[in-house]
N, C-alpha and C positions, 0 to 999 in steps of 0.2 A: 504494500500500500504506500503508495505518495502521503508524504505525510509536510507539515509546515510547522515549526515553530515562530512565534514573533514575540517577540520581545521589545515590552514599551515604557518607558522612563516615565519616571513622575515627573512635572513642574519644575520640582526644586533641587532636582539633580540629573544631569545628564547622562545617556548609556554611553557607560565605557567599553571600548575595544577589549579591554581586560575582560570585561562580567560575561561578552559576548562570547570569546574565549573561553572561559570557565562552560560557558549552557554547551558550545559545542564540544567540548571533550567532553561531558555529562554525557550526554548521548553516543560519542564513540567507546565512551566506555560500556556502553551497554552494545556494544555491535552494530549500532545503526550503521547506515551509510550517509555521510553526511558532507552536503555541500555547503560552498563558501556563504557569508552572509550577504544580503541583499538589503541595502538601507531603502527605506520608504521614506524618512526622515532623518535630517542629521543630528545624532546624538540623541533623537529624539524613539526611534524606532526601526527596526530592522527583523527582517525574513530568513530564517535558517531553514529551507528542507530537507529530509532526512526521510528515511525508508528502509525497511526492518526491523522496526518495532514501534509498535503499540503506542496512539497519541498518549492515552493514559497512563502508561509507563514512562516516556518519555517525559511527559507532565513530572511525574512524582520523584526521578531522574534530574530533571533540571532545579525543582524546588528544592532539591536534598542540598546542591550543588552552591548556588546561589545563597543561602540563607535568609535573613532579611533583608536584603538589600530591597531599597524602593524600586522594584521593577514589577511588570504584569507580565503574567506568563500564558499565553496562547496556543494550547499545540491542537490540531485538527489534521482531517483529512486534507488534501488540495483539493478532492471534487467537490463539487457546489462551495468551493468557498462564500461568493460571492452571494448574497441573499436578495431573493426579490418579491418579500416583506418583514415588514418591522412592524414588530407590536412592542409598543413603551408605554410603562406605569407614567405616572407624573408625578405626585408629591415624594419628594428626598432623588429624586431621575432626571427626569426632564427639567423640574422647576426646585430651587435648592431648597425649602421649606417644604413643611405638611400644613396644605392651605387650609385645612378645618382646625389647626390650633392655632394658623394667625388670624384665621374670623374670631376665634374665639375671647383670642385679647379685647377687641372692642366690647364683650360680655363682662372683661374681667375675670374672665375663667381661664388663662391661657395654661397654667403652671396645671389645673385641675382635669382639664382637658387633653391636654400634652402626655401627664403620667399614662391615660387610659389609653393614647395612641401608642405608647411605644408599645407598652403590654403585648398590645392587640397587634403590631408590627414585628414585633418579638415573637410570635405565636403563644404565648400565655395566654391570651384570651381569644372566646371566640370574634373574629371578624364581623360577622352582622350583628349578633347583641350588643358590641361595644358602640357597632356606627350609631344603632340608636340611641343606646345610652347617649352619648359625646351630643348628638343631635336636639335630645330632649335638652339637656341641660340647658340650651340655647332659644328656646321658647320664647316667642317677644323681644326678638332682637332685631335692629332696623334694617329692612334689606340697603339702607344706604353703607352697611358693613363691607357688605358682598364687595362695593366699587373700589372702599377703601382698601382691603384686604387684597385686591387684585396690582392695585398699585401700586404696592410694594413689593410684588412678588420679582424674584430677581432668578435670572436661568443658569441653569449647571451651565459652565464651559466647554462648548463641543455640542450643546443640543440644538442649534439652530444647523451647523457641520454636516449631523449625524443626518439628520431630516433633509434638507437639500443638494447632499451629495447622493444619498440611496434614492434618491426623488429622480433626481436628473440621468442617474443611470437606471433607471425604469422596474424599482420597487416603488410598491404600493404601502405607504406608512401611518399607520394606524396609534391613534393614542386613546390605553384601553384603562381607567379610572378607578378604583372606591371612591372618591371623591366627589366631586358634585360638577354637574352640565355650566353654570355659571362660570368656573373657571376652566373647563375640558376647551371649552369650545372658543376661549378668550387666546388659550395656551398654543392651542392647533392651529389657529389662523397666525397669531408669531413666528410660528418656528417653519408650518407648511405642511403639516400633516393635513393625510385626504380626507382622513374622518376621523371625530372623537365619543367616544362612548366614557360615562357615567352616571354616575346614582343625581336624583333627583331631591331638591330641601320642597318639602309642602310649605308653600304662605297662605295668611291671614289676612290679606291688602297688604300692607305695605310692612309687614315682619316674617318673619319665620315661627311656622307655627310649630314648631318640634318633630317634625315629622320627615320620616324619607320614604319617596316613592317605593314601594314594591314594586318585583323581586329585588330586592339590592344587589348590586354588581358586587360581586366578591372573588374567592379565588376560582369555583367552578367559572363561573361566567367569562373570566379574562384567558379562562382553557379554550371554552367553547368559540370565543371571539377568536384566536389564533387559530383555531381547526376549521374553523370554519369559512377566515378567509383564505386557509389556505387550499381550502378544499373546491372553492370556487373560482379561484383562480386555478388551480389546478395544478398546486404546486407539491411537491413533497415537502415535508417537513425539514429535511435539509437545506431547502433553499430558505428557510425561515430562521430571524434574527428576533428573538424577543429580550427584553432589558427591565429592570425594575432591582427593588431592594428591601420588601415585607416579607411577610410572610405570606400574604395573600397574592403573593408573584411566582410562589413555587412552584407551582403544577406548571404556568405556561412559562418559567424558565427550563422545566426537565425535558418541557415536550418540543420546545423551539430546535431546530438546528444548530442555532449558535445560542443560548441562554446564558446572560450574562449579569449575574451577582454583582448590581453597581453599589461600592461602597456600600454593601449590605449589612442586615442584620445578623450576628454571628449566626442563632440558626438557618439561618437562608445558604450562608459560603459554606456550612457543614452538608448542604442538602446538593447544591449547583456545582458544578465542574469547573467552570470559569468562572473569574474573579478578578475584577478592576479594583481592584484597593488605591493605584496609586495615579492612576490617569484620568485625564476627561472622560466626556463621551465618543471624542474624534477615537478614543482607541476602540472602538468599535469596529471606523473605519478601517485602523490597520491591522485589526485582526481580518477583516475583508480581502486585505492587501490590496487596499487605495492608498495609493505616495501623498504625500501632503500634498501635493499641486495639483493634485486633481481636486482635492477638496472644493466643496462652491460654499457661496453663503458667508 
């Protein structure tokens, strides 16, 4: 099997010649066959292929190798690299905040609201009871929240990148929510995604009446949104790229092609194979094997 490692530097330190060094003897110590690297970016990211063993091996191979160094480690097939759809969570992914606990600051509940998200993002609690819980508490709140809470929201690094490069090479990118249509639909039209799905807040005129639409969008639902566009388009699940960081991202990270653990919850990176700990979302791209100059956006 054609196999690809890539290797992607944090921010705040650049890949060295040495580290790169170090992953490829990693693998020829395990008997791969292993060719020269291939920078997609400088110092920033780079392409090692290799063949005769096991991405998973070769993963667990190079992590051994490496230690903590701030780098991400990507190892796959070569076929389908390239993915033509993306399903992305948005609250702590696309958008750096969890938008229901900075609605919730204009309640004065931020700190109480906050605890119950992580739980619930941590898999400690169940996902739909907590959304109502977090939801009810916010009963008679002024939907003039909703605008202010949108205007502060500020985007992961790489997620306008991620959305208009896979866009312009002709995936279909989907942004799939727990969170609520008010800011799904504020998010996708930013960054360029083709449609956004989430949960619904019930109003009273002009508040929030504590309520969310049924069925809430949870972790079956954000399965069922990846299988299902990929089933209509017609794709296998190899050419599919999904992204997120809860608990309620697990299923459509196991099941995506590329599933990728952003800056997640410990239980999530214990459950998903790949794991960006130390990059944007552009490392998505170069897990794709797009060179920075193709990037758009």
């Amino acid at each position: 099997m054609e196999c690809v490692l890539t290797l992607i530097a944090s921010a705040q330190a650049p890949l060295e010649d040495a580290l790169v060094a170090a992953a490829r003897d990693a693998l020829h110590q395990r008997h791969a066959t292993v060719s020269p690297p291939v920078w997609l970016a400088p110092r920033e990211a780079c392409d090692v292929a290799f063949a005769d063993l096991e991405p998973d091996m070769a993963d667990a191979a190079v992590r051994a190798r490496i230690g903590d160094a701030p780098v991400d480690i990507v190892c796959q097939p070569v076929a389908d690299r390239r993915k033509m759809l993306l399903v992305a969570d948005m609250d702590s992914t696309i958008v750096t905040a969890e938008t229901l606990d900075e609605l919730a600051a204009f309640a004065g509940l931020k700190t109480e609201i906050a605890t119950i998200t992580a739980r619930a993002m941590a898999g400690e609690l169940d996902f739909e009871s907590a959304l109502r819980e977090r939801v009810a508490m916010l009963k008679g709140l002024n939907a003039d929240a909703l605008a202010k809470t949108f205007a502060e929201i500020e985007y992961t690094p790489g997620a306008h990148a991620l959305v208009q490069t896979m866009t312009a090479n002709g995936a279909h990118c989907m942004l799939v929510s727990g969170g609520f249509t008010y800011f799904t639909e504020r998010v996708a039209a930013h960054c360029g995604f083709h449609e956004a799905h989430a949960n619904t807040l019930g109003m009273d005129g002009n508040c929030l009446d504590g309520t969310v639409g049924e069925p809430i969008l949870g972790r079956d639902a954000k399965l069922r949104a990846l299988l299902e566009a990929a089933g209509a388009r017609r794709l296998p699940l190899t050419r599919t790229c999904a992204v997120g960081d809860g608990a309620n991202d697990v299923a459509m990270l196991q099941a995506a092609g590329l599933g990728v653990a952003y800056h997640a919850k410990p239980m999530v990176q214990d459950m998903v194979r790949v794991k960006i700990n130390h990059g944007d979302l552009t490392a998505l791209l170069y897990a794709q094997g797009y060179r920075k100059e193709e990037f758009k956006g």
